[in-house]
C-alpha positions in Angstrom: 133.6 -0.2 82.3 135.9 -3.1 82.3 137.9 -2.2 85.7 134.0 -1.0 87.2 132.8 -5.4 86.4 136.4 -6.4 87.8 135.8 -4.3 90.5 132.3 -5.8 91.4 133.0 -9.2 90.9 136.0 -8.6 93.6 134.1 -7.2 96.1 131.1 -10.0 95.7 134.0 -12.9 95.9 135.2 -10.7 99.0 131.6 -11.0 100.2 131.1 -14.4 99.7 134.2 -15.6 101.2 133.3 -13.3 104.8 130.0 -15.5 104.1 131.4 -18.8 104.3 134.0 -20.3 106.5 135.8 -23.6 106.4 137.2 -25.6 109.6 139.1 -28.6 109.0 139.0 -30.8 111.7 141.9 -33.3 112.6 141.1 -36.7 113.6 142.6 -39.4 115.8 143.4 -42.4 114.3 141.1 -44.6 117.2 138.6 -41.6 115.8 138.8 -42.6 111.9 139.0 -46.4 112.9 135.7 -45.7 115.0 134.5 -44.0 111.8 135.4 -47.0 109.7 134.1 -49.4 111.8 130.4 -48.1 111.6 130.5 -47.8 108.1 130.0 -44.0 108.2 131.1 -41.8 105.0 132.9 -38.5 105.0 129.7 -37.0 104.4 128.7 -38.3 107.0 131.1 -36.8 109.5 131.3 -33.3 108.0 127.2 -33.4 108.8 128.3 -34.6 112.3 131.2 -32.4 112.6 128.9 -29.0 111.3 126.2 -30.0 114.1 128.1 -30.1 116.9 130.2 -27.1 116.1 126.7 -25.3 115.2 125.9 -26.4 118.9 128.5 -25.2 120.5 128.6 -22.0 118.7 124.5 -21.3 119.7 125.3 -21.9 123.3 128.7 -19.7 123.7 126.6 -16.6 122.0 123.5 -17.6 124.2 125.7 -17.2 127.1 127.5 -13.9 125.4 123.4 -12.5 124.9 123.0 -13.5 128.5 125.9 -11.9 129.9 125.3 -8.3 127.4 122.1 -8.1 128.8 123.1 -8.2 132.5 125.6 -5.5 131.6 123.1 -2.8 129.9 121.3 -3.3 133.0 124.0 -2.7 135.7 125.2 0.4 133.1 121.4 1.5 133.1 121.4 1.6 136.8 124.9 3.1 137.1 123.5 6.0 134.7 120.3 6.4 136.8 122.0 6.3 140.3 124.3 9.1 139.0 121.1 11.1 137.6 121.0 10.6 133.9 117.7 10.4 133.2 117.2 8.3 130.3 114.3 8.8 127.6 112.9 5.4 128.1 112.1 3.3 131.1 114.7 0.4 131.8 112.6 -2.7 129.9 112.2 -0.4 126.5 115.9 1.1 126.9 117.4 -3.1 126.9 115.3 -4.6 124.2 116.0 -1.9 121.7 119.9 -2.2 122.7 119.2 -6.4 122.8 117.7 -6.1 119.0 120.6 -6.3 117.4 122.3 -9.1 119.4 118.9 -11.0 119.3 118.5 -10.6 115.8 121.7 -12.7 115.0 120.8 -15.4 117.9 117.9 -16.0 116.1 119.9 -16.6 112.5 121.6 -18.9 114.0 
């Protein structure tokens, strides 16, 4: 019973930690002296530092969604042109394989 809650507890630590990531992020010291200068807290540049990066990471999947669904088109195209006849039309046949990659776009 013992090893089984050991056991448990591991894999929900394992879980958590795949939750939760941590990015340090190095400063220049014109950077920190900017930082000083306005008064702003550590706080207050981790809340910074998280939006950008939350930014930037929206936009490069955005532009990875983009780019996946432009390729299930040319592949559904390829398949049709060499007469595989698929069991949807070409709208139904992307937005159920785009649900997936959607799905996490909008979590983020």
């Amino acid at each position: 019973m013992a090893n089984e809650t050991n056991e448990l507890k591991a894999n929900q630590v394992e879980a958590l930690v795949k939750e939760s990531q941590t990015v340090l992020v190095e400063l220049s010291e014109a950077q920190q002296q900017v930082i000083a200068k306005m008064g702003k807290s550590q706080s207050d540049v981790e809340a910074i530092a998280k939006s950008v990066l939350q930014s930037r990471i929206k936009g490069m999947y955005k532009a990875y969604k983009d780019g996946a669904q432009k390729e299930l088109e040319k592949m559904y195209d390829d398949a049709s042109r060499r007469g595989f006849k698929p069991p949807t039309d070409k709208a139904t046949f992307i937005k159920n394989e785009m649900n997936e990659v959607n799905n996490l776009f909008n979590k983020l």
